[in-house]
N, C-alpha and C positions, 0 to 999 in steps of 0.2 A: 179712369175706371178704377173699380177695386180689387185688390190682388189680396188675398191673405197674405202671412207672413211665410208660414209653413210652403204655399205656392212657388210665392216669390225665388226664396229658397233653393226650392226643386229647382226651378227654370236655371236658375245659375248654375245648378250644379251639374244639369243637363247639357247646358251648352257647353262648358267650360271641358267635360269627359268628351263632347264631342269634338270637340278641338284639341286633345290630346294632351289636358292637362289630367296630371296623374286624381285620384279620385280624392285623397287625403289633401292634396293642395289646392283642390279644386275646393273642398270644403274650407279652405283656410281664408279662401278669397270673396266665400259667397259668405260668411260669416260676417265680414268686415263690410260686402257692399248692403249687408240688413242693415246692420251698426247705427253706418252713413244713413240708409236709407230712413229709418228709425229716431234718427238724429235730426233731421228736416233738411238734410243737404242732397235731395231729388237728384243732382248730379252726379256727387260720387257715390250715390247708390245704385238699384237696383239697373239705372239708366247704363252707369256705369262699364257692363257689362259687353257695352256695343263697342265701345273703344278698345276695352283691352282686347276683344276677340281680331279685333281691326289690328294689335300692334303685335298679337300672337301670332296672325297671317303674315307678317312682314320678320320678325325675329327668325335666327338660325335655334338649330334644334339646340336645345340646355344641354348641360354637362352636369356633372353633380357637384353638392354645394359644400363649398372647403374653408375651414376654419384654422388659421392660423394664430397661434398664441405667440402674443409679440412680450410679457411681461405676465409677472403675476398678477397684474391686474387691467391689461391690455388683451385686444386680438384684431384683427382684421380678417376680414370674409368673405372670398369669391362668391358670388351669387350664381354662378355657376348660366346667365343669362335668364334668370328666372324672376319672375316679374317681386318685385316688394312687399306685394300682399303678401306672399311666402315668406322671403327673404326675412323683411321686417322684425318678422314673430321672433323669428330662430336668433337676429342679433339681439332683440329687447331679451330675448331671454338667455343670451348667453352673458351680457351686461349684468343682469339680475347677480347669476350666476356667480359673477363674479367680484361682485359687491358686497355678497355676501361673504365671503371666504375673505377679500380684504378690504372692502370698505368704499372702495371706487368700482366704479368698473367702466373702461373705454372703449368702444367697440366703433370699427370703421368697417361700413359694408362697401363695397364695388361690383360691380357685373351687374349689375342688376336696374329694374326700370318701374317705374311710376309703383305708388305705395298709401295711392289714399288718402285715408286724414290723419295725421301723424299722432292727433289724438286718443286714437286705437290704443298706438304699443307704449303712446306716455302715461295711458289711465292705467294700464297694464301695470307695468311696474311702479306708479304711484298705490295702486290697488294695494300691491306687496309689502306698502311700508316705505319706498324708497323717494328722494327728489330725484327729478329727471330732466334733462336735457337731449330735446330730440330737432334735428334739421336736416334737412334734405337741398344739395344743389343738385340742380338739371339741367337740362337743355335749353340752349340759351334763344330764350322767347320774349326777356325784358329790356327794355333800353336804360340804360343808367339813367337819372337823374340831368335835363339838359341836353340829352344825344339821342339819337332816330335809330339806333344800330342795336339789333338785341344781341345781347354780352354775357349777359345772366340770365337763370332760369325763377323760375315761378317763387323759388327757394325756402319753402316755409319754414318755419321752428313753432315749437311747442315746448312746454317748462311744464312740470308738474307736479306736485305738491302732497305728501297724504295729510288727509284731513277729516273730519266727520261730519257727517254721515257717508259721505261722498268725497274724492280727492277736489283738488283744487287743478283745473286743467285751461293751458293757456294754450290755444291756436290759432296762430297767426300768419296767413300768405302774405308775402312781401311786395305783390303783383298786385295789380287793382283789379285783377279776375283769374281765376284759377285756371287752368286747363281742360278741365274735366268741366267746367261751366262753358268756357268758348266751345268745344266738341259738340257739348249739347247745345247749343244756339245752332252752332252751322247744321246740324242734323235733323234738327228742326224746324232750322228756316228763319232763324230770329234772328235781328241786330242786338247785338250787343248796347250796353250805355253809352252816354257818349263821357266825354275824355276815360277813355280805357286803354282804344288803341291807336293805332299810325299806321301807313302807308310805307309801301319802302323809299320813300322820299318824306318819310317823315309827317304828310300831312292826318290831320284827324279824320278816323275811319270807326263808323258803327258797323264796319259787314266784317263777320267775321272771320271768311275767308281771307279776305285783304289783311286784316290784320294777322291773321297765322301766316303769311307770309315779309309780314313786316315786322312790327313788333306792339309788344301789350307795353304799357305805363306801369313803373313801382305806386305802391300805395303808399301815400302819404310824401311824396315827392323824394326829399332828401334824406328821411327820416326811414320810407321803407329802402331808400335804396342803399342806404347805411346799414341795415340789417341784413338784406340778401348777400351784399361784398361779404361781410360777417360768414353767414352762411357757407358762401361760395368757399371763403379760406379755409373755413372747419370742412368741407367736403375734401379739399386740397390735401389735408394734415391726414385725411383717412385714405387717400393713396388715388385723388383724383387729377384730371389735367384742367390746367389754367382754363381751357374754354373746352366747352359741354357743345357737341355741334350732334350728337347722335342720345335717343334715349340711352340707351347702352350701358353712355359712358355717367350718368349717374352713378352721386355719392352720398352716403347715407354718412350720420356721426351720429352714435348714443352716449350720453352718459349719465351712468346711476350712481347717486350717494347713496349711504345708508346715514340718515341723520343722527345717530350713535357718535359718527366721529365727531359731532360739537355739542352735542348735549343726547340725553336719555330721549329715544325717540321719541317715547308717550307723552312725554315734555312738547316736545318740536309739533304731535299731532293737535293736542289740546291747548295749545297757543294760537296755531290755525285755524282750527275750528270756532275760541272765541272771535278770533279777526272777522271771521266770514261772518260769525254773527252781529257785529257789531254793521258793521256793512251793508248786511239784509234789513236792520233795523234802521239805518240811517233815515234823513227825510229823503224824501224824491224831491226830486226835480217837478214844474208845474208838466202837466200832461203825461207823466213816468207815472206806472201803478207803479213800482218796485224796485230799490237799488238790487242788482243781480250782481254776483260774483262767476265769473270765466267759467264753465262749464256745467252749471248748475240747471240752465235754461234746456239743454240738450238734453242733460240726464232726466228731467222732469217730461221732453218728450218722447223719448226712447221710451221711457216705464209707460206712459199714455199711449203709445201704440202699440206694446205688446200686451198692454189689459184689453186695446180694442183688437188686436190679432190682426187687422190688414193695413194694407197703405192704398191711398190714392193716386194713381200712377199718368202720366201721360197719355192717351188713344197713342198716338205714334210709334212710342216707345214702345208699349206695350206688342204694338202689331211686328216693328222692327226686333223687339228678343223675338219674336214669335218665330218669322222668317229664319233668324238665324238657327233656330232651335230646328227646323223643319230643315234646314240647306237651302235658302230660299235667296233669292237677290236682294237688298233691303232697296234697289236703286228703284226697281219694280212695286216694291208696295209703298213708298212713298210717291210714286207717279201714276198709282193706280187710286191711291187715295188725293192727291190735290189734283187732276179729273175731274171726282167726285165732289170736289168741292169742298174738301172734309179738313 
């Protein structure tokens, strides 16, 4: 069905006050799940919203959120138990912060839990002028590389680049399915693909139940699962424990250059910008309309659906914010819709 954007919006910002997220963080989060939703990634957006209210019910009340400055161009940050949509903003921008004043800036968040598309807070601070380095360890839902036992979490990184017109943004899950996409399958009703997930004995499983109990596959076998270990350690260094067994105990690690320290930035910007040109001109491939460069395809439709103003959303989804927005049971509207046959 169609939702304008302005709606959409509302609805999250409605539910999220009705769950006792403060009204300024609540807009911090509904902001992010447009983004996504904007972006084409139907999961961690507007959808979104059924999960985090799901891990709001389940989390102990926040504390407020505390910044420790570890160096002049260091900090680390209790997240005080508040979700990463928040958190996120406050470390990418306390990195900026500090980049600017010397040049680096390292920022290690803690306490805090799930955080979206990391693309958010890497466009964020590429926007500003700066390269960026962003990754997320979590809760251990992947099995290494060879092993049936999940050890590691979904672990994404992103790298970021300023560049023109637009930054240059790389996002990449280390998982062969995100989180936020199994949630939506089980909610929904759907199997997953197949080699995604295992069994707790290891065997191949499309239902995504089974597999949230067992475990997801790294993407790209050895190759993703080299980059999560990566991740996992740079979570480690920002003040995490060896194994991730609660949302909670996620760990975020930022880090912002300012390109100044190896050359004049406007130098560093219009070097990228020819690259990507060169790139978008390249030939295709047979059956490719167009070489694309990491985040260009997103940004192109973000800008197409805020000229068309709505999105097309799930029936499901749709009825399930709805329920939640009302205090409604979502176990009941979806058993009063497959009934129906719907």
């Amino acid at each position: 069905m169609k939702i304008s954007i302005a709606d959409a919006r509302a609805l999250a910002l409605h539910i999220f006050t009705r769950y006792g997220v403060l009204p300024d963080h609540s807009a911090m989060i509904a902001d992010h799940l447009i983004y996504a939703e904007a972006s084409g990634e139907a999961a961690g957006g507007v959808a979104r919203v059924l999960s985090l209210v799901d891990e709001l019910e389940e989390r102990p009340r926040t504390t407020s959120i505390a910044i420790e400055q570890k160096s002049k161009n260091s900090a680390v940050i209790d997240g005080g138990g508040h979700t990463g949509y928040i958190t996120s903003v406050i470390a990418t921008d306390r990195a900026i912060e500090l980049a600017k004043d010397t040049g680096i800036g390292i920022v290690g968040l803690r306490n805090s839990w799930f955080s979206g598309q990391l693309s958010y807070y890497v466009g964020r601070a590429a926007e500003a002028g700066f390269i960026v380095i962003h990754c997320s360890g979590a809760k251990a839902r992947v099995a290494p590389a060879g092993g049936i036992d999940a050890i590691l979490g979904t672990n994404p990184i992103s790298i970021g680049f300023p560049c023109d017109p637009l930054p240059i943004v790389i996002d990449i899950s280390t998982s062969s399915i995100t989180v936020a996409q199994l949630l939506l399958r089980q909610k929904l009703g759907k199997p997953l693909d197949p080699n995604v997930g295992i069994d707790r004995d290891g065997n191949p499983t499309t239902d995504p139940a089974t597999a949230w109990v067992g475990a997801l596959l790294p993407w790209g076998g050895h190759r993703g699962y080299g980059i999560a270990l990566a991740v996992h350690l740079l979570g480690i260094h920002g003040g995490g424990k060896p194994l991730i067994h609660d949302v909670a105990d996620t760990r975020f690690f930022f880090l912002v250059i300012d390109p100044e320290l190896l050359m004049p930035a406007a130098e560093f910007r219009a070097k990228a910008s020819e690259l990507v040109r060169h790139i978008e001109s390249s030939r295709p491939a047979p059956g490719v309309e167009k070489v694309r460069v990491h985040g260009m395809s997103s940004a192109a439709r973000r800008a197409a659906a805020h000229k068309r103003g709505y999105f097309e959303i799930d029936d499901s989804v749709y009825q399930m914010l709805m329920a939640r927005r009302e205090g409604r049971n979502i176990a009941e509207v979806l058993s009063n819709r497959k009934a129906a046959g719907q």
